[in-house]
C-alpha positions in Angstrom: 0.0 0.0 0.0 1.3 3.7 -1.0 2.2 5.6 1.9 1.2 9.3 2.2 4.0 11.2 3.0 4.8 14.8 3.1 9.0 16.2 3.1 9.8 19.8 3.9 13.6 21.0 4.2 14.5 24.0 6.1 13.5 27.4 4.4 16.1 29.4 3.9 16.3 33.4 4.6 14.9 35.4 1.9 18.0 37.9 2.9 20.5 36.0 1.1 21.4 34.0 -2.3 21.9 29.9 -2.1 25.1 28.8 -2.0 27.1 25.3 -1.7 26.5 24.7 2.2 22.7 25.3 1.9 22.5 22.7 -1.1 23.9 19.7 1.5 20.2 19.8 2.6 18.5 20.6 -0.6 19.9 17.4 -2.8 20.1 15.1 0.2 16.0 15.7 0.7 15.2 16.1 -2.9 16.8 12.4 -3.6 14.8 10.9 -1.0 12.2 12.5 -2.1 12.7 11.6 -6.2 13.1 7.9 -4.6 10.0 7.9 -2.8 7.9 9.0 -6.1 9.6 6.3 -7.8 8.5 3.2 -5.5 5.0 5.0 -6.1 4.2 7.2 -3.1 2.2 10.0 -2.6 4.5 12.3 -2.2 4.6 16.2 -1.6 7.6 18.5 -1.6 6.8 21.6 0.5 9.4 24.3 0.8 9.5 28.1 1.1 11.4 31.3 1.8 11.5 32.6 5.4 10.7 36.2 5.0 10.1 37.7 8.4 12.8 39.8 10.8 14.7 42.8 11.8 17.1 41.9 8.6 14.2 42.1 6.1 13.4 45.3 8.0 17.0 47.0 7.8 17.6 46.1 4.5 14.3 47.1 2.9 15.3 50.7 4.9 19.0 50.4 3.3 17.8 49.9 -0.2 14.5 52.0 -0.2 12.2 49.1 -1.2 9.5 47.2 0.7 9.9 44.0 2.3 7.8 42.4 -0.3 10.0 43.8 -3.0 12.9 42.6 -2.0 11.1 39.2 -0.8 10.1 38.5 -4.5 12.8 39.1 -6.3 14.6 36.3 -3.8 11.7 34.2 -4.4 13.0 34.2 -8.0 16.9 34.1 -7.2 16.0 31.0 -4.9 13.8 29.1 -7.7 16.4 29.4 -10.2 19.2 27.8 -8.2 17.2 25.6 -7.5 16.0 24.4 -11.0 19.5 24.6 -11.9 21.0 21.6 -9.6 17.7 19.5 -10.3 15.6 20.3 -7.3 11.6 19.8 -7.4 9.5 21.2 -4.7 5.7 20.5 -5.2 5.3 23.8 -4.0 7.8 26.7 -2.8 6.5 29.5 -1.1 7.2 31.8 1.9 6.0 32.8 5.1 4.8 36.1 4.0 1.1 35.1 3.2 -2.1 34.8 4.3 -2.2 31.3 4.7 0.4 31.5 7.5 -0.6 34.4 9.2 -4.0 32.0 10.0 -2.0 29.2 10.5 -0.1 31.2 13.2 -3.1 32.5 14.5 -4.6 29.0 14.8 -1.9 27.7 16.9 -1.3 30.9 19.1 -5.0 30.4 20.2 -4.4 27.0 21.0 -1.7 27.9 23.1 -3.7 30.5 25.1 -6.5 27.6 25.4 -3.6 25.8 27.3 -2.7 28.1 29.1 0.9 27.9 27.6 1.4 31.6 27.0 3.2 34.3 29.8 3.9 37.7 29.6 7.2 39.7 30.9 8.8 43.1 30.8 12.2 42.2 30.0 15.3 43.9 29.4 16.6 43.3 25.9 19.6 45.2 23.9 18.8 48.2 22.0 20.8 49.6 19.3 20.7 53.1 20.0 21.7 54.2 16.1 19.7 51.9 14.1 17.0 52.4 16.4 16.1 49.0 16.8 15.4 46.1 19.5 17.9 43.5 18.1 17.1 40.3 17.5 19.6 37.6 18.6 21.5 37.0 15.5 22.1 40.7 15.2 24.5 40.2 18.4 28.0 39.3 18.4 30.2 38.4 21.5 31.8 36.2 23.9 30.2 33.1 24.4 29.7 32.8 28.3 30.2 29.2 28.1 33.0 28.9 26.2 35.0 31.3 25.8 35.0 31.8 22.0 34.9 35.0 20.4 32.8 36.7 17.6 30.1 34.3 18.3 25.9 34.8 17.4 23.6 36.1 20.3 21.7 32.7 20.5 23.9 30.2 20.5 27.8 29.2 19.9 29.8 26.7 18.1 30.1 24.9 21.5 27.1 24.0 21.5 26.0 26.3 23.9 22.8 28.2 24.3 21.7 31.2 25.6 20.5 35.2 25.6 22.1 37.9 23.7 22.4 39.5 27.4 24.7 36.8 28.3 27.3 37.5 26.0 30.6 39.6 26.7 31.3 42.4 24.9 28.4 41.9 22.9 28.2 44.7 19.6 25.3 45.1 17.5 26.0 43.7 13.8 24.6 46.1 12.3 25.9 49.6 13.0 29.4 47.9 15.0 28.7 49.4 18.5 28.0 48.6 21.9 23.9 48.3 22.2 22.0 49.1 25.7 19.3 47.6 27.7 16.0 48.6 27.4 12.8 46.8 28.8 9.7 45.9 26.5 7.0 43.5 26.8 7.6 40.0 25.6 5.2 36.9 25.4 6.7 33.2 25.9 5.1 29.9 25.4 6.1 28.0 28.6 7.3 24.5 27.4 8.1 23.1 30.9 4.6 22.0 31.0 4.8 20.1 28.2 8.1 18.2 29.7 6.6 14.5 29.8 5.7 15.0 25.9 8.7 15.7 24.8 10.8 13.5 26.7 8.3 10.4 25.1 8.3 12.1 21.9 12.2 12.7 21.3 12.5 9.1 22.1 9.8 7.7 19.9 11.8 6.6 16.9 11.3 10.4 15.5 15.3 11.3 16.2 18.1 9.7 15.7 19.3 8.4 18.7 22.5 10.7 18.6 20.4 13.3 18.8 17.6 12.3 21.2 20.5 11.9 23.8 22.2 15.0 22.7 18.7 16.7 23.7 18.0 14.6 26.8 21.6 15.4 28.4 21.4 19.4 27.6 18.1 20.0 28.1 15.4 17.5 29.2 17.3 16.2 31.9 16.7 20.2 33.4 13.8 22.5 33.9 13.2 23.6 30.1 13.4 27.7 29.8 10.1 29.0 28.5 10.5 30.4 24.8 10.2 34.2 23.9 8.2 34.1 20.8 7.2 38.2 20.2 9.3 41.0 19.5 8.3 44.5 19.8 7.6 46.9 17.3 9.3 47.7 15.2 9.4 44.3 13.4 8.5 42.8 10.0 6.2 40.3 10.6 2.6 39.2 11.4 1.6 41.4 14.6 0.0 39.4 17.6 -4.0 39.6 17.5 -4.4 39.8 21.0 -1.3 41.8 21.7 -0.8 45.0 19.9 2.6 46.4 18.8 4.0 42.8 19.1 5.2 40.6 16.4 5.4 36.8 16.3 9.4 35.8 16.7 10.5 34.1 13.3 11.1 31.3 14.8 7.4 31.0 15.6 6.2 32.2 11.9 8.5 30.0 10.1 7.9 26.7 11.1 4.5 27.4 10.2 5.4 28.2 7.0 5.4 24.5 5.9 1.6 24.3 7.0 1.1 27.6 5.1 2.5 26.1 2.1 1.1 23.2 2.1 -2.7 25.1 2.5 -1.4 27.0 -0.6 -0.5 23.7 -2.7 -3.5 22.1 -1.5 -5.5 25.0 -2.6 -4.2 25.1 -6.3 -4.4 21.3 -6.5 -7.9 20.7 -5.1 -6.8 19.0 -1.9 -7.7 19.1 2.1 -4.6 20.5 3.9 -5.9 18.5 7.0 -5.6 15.5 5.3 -1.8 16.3 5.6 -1.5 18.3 8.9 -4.3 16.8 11.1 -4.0 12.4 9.6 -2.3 10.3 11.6 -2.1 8.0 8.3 0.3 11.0 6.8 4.1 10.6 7.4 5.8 14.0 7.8 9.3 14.3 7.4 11.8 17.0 8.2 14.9 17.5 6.7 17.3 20.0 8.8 20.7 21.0 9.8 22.2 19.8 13.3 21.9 23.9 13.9 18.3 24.2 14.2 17.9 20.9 16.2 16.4 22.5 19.0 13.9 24.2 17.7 12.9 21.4 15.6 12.8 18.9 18.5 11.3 21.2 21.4 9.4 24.2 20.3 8.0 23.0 16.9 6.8 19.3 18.5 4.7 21.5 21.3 3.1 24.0 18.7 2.1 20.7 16.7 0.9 18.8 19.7 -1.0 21.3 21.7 -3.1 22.3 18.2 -3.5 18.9 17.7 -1.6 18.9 14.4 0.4 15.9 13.0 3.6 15.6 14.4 6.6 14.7 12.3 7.3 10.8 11.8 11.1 11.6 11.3 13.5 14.5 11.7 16.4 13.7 9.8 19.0 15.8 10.7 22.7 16.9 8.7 26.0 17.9 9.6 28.3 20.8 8.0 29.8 21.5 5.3 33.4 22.1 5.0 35.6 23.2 1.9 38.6 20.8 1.2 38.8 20.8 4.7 38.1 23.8 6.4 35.3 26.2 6.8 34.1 28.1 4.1 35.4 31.7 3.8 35.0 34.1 0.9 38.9 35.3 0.9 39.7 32.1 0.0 36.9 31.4 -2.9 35.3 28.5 -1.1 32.1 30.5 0.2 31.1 29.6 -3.4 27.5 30.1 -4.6 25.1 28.2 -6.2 24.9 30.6 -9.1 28.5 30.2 -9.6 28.5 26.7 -9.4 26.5 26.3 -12.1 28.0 28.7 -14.7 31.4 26.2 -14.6 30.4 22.8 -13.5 27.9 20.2 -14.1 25.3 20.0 -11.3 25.3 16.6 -11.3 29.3 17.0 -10.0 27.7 18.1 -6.6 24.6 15.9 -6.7 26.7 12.2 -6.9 29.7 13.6 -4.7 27.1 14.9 -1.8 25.0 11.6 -2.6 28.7 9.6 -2.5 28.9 11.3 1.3 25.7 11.0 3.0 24.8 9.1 5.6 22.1 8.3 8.1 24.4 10.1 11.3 25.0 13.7 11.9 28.2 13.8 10.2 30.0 16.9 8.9 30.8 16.6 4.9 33.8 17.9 3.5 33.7 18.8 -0.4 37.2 18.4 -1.0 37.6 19.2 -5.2 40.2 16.9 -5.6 38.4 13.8 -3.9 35.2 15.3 -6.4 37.1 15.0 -9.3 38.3 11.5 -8.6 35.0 10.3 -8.0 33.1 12.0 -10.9 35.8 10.7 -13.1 35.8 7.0 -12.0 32.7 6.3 -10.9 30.4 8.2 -13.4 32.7 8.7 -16.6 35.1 5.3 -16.0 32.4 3.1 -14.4 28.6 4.0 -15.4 28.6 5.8 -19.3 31.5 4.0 -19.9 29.1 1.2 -20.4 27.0 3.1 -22.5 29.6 4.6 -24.4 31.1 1.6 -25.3 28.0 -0.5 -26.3 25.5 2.1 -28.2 27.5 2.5 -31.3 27.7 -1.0 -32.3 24.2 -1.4 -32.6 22.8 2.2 -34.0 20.1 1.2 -36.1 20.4 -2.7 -35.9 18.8 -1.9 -32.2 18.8 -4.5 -28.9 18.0 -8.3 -29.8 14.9 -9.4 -29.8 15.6 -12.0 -26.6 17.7 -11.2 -23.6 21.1 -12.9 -24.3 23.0 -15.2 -21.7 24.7 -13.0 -19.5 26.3 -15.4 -16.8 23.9 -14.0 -14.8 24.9 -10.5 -14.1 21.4 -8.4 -15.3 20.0 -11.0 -12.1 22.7 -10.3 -9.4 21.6 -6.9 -9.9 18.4 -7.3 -9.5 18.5 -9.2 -6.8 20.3 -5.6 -4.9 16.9 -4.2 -5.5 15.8 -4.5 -1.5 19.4 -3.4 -0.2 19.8 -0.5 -2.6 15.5 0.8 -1.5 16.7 0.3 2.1 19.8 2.4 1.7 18.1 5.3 0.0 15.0 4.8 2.6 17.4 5.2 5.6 19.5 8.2 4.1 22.5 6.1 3.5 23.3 7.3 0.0 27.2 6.1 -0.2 25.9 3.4 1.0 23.7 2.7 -2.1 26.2 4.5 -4.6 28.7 2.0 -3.2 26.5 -1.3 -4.3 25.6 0.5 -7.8 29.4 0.8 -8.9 30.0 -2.6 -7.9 27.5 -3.7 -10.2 29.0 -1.0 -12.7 32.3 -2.9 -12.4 30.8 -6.5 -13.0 29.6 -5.1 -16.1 32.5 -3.5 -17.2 34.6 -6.4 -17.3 32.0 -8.6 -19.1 32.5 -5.7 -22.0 36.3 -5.9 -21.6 36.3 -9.4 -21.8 33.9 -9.6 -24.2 35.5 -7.0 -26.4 32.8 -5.7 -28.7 35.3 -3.7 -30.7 37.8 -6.3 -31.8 34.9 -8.4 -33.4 35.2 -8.4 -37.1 32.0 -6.0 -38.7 30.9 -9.5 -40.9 27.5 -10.9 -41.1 28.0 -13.7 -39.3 29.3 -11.5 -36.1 26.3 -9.8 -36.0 23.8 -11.5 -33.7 27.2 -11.9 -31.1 27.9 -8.4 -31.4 24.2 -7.3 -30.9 23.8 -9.4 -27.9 26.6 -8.5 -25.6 26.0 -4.7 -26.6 22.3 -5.7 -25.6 23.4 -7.3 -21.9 26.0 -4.1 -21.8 23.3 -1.4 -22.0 20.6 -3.3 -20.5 23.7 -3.4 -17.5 23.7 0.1 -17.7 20.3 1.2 -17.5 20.0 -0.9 -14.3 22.5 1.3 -13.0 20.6 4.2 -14.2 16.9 3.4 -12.7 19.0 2.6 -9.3 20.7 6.2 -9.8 17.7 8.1 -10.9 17.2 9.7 -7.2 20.6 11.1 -7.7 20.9 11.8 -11.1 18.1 12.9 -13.0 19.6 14.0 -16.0 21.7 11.0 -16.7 17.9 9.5 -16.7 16.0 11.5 -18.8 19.0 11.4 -21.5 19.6 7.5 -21.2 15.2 7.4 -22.1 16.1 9.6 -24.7 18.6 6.9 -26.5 17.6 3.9 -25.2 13.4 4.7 -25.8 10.4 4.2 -23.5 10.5 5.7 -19.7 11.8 4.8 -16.6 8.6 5.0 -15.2 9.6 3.4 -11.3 11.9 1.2 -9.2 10.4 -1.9 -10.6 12.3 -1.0 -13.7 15.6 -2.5 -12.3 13.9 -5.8 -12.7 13.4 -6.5 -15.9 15.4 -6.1 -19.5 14.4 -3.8 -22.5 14.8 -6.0 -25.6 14.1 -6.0 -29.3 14.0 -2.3 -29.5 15.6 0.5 -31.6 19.2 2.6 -30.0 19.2 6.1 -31.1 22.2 8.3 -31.1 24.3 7.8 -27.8 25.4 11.5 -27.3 27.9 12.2 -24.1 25.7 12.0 -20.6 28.4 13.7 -18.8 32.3 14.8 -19.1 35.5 14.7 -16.9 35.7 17.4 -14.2 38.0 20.4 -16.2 40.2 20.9 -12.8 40.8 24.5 -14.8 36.6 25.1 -14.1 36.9 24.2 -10.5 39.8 26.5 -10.1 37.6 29.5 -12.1 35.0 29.0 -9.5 37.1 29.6 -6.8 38.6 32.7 -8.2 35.7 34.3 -8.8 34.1 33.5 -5.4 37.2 35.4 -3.6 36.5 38.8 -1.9 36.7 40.4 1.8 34.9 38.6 4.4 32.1 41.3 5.5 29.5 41.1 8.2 26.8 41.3 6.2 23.8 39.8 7.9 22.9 37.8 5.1 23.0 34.2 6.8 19.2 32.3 7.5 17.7 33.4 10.8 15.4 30.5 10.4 18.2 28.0 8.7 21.6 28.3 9.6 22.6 25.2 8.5 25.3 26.6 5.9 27.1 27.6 8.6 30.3 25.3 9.0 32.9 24.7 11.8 36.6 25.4 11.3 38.5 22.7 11.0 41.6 21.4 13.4 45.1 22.7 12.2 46.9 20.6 9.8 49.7 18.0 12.0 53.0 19.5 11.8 56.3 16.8 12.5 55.2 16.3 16.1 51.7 15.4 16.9 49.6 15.4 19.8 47.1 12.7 21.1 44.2 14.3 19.3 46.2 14.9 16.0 46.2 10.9 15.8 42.7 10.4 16.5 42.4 11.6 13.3 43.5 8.9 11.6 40.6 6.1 11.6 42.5 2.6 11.4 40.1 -0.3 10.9 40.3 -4.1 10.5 39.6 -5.3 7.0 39.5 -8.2 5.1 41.1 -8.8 1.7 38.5 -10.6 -0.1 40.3 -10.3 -3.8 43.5 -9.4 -4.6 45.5 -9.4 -8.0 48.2 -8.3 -9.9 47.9 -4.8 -11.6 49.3 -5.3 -15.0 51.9 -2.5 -16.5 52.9 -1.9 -12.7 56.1 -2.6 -10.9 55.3 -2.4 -6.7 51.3 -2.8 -6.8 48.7 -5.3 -6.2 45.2 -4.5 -6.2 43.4 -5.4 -3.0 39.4 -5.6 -2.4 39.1 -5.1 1.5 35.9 -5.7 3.2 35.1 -4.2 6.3 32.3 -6.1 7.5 28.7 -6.1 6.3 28.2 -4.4 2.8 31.3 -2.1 3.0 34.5 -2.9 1.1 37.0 -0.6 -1.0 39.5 -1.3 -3.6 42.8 -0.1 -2.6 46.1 -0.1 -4.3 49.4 -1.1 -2.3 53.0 -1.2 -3.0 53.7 -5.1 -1.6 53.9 -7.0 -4.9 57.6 -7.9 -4.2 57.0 -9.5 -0.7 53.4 -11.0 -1.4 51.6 -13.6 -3.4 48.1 -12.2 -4.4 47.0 -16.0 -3.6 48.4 -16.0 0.0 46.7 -12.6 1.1 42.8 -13.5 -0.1 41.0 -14.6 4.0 44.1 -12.2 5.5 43.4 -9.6 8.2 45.2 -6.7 7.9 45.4 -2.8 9.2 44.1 0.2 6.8 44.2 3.8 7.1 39.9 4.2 6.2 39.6 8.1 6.0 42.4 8.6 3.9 41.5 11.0 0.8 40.8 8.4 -2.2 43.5 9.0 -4.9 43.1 8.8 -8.7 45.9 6.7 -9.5 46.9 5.6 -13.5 45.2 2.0 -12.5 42.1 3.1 -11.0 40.6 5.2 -7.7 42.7 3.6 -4.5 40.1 4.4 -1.7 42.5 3.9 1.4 45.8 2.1 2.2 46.8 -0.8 4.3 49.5 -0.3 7.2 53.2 -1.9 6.6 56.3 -1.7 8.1 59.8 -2.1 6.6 63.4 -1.1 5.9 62.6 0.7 2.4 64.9 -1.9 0.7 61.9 -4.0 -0.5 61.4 -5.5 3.1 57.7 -5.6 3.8 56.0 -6.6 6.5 51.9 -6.0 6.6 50.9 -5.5 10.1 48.3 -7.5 11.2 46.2 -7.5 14.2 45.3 -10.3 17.0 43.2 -13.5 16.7 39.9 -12.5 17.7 39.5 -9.2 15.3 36.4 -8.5 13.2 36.2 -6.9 9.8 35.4 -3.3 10.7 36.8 -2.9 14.0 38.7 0.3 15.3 42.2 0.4 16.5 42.7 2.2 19.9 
């Protein structure tokens, strides 16, 4: 039976273009999304700008517009980027509309019926020149926690959370100096009460449980602070019914913005809303950065729960994004927008790599260009057209035979992945899922080595042989393609183009296209030009500036700095860097036209292995190592080497005069394990 499910991903600011840290989020929920359409789903896509705040406000002042102006020409700017890496919302909106404002409306009256809702005179910084209340992100200090400089008025790299007020030295961002405190009226939803909810709710299966503890340890485990969710005029915003001259916090509008949205969608498409927001039967899922956690786990779950709307089934929740290893920064050219991206690169470059790097934990992902190079070039020129490419113009016009030919029983074993590949994607576990594709890329790449289409003689009698491996090569290749369609939808729409008919679902993967016409194979996608990547980075240089334009409501392209680089004495933590793992060699051979190397498959337990390339021909049989434990470096940077992508390298020790030794661990290790 379909399941009804609706996917939002964080809404970025309307203050600022997309760039290369927000897309992390984008791609990663738009593939599980284009997966979930193709096992046949009812699926919606809801997405939106977040309009409202001080920023809009300021900016609309600085530039002589009105917010709404300025809010739909981002609208635009946002779409196109969009559209330009491959991302489909059902519907993309913004908090700025009617819809929302009664949404917001609806909820705040619940909360009132709850009696969740206080009122205080607090004292809250002023900036004296801009005449403005500011609103936490427009607050830069010393994080009392920490210690850390130059950090945001809500909350610090740490971890920490807490008021503007507690900062030291706190300056206003937006005119440089030192604000006051002045008292206003503020309204807070108190959340305490709904302390046995949460605690049951952030440990339903809804989180993962990384993240439930991370919540239960800093905040559920203590009194919970009751939220401020108004700020006073003046503010851009939707102004508080029952409270006059007092705005709804963004962080109360925006969340709301996907119900808003989704009223808006349902309303062009003839649908309830309800059916979405207020069914049990309707699977919500969240898409965030780690960032905005605790919003999305505390004060978002209440709103839902006390208005007796649908609460999310899963929040899936993303790390970082780092540039070739450290944090992006414009004087370097790696705070690189979308925009940009596009003009020099393929899209699809940053689809498969991200894809190549996600998985189901809140890990941090480093788009290193080098390591993206390698992996477009191997995996997606080397291993997936290459089968196409090789095939297609054999049989121009003669088309695929008529029965599907003996194939040793490749077109099968790749079918049979169909369940392991759905429950990759369905779990986020994208490398996970890329990782089982090549491997049945490079099954079917040696069957068209060895099978050598191109050294058969062009004479009638070849004819039907040459037709039918070309016929098990790109019926090889489209396999790969359905199973890649999440991530790449280009590469599918073209390979329908050539190859005729649709790939219409999953079920696709199961069965071969015969006895129909090839048309003109035309390149699906090129190397990475290394010169492109280093245009991109050129042009994306200038002076870092404090310019406000980050997501109030999704911060997520925010990264952390990376450690320094190890210098020729380390420290403890320096090591712990380098992750050494137990693996087993389950192939290994000789690499023909080199001196030192043998090619090694190492599996690391379950599902995982990696083909790596070491330097121990002269002191090892390839015979005696297959069943053999050994030690290997597993977050080393995969290198591009003449023979192929070498994805890690096992540990040795020796005199350098061709005296090798390959460490190898204790009876009693496991495939997988970590060395301490």
């Amino acid at each position: 039976m379909a399941r009804r499910i609706l996917v939002t991903s964080g809404l970025p600011y309307a203050n600022g273009h997309i760039h290369i840290g927000h897309l992390v989020e984008y791609i990663q929920t738009d593939i599980w999304v284009r997966f979930q359409k193709m096992r046949g789903n009812d699926v919606v896509f809801i997405c939106g700008d977040d309009t409202h705040g001080t920023t809009m406000m300021l900016r609309a002042r600085a530039e002589n517009k009105s917010e709404e102006e300025i809010i739909a020409s981002m609208h635009e700017a946002h779409l196109r980027d969009f559209n330009g890496f491959g991302i489909e919302f059902d519907f993309y909106g913004t908090t700025h509309s009617e819809e929302n404002r009664q949404i917001c409306a609806d909820i705040w009256k619940a909360l009132r019926q709850h009696n969740l809702i206080e009122e205080r005179e607090i004292e809250q910084l002023y900036d004296t020149e801009a005449n403005t209340f500011l609103a936490d992100r427009f607050v830069k200090g010393t994080c009392p926690v920490c210690g850390k400089k130059d950090q945001y008025g809500d909350n610090c790299e740490c971890g920490a959370h807490y008021s503007p007020t507690d900062l030291t030295d706190a300056l206003s961002t937006i005119t440089g100096t030192k604000p006051v405190l002045r008292k206003a009226k503020h309204l807070f939803v108190n959340i305490e009460r709904e302390h046995k909810f949460l605690d049951e709710w952030v440990h339903s299966g809804a989180l993962h449980v990384e993240i439930a503890n991370y919540l239960t340890g800093q905040f559920l485990n203590n009194e919970l602070r009751s939220w401020d969710v108004s700020r006073p005029a003046p503010y851009f915003g939707f102004e508080i019914p029952d409270s006059p001259d007092n705005y709804w916090y963004v962080w109360f509008d925006a969340p709301t913005g996907y119900i808003g949205s989704t009223w808006q969608w349902c309303k062009l498409s003839g649908k309830d809303y309800k059916k979405y927001w207020q069914d049990s039967e309707t699977e919500i899922h969240h898409f965030i950065g780690k960032d905005i956690t605790y919003f999305h786990t505390l004060f978002w779950p209440t709103m839902l729960k006390v208005a007796g709307l649908t609460l999310p089934k899963k929040v899936h929740v993303h790390g970082f994004l780092t540039v070739n290893g450290e944090k992006m920064a414009k004087r370097r050219g790696t705070f690189i927008l979308a925009s940009t991206f596009l003009k020099h690169l393929n899209p699809d470059y940053l689809r498969y790599f991200y894809a190549t790097k996600t998985t189901n934990r809140v890990d941090d992902l480093d788009l290193n260009f080098g390591e993206l190079e390698s992996r477009i070039n191997s995996d997606l020129v080397g291993n997936l057209v290459n089968l196409a490419s090789r095939t297609a113009k054999f049989i121009k016009g003669a088309g695929l035979s008529p029965s599907y030919p003996e194939d040793g029983g490749l077109f099968a074993q790749g079918a049979a992945l169909s369940d392991e590949i759905a429950d990759a994607y369905e779990n986020c576990e994208f490398g996970k899922a890329v990782r089982l594709i090549m491997e049945c890329g490079d099954r079917a790449n040696k069957f068209i080595e060895d099978s050598a289409p191109w050294s058969i003689p062009s004479q009638p009698d070849n004819e039907n042989k040459l037709r039918d491996i070309c016929t098990i090569g790109l019926n090889l290749f489209r396999q790969m393609v359905v199973y890649l369609s999440p991530i790449l939808p280009r590469i599918k729409t073209e390979t329908e183009n050539f190859l005729g008919g649709t790939i219409s679902g999953w079920s696709d993967s199961q069965q071969p296209i015969i006895g129909q016409p090839v048309h003109s194979y035309k390149h699906l996608i090129k190397r990475v030009d290394r010169a492109a990547i280093e245009q991109i980075i050129e042009e994306s240089k200038q002076p870092e500036t404090n310019d406000n334009s980050s997501r109030e409501f999704q911060d997520s392209g925010d990264v952390l700095a990376a450690e320094p680089l190890l210098s020729e004495r380390i420290t403890i933590d320096d090591f712990a860097k380098v992750d050494l793992r137990v693996a087993r060699v389950v192939e290994a051979a000789e690499v023909e036209g080199a001196r030192k190397l043998l090619r090694l498959r190492l599996s690391f337990g379950g599902n995982e292995s990696r083909q790596v390339f070491a330097g121990i021909k002269s002191a090892y049989n390839p015979n005696d190592l297959v069943g053999r434990l050994v030690v290997c470096v597993a977050n080393l940077q995969p290198r591009q080497m003449k023979f192929g992508l070498s994805e890690g390298m096992v540990v040795a020790a020796g005199s350098g005069n061709d005296e090798i030794f390959l460490i190898t661990p204790d009876d009693g290790a496991k495939p997988g394990m970590r060395l301490h």
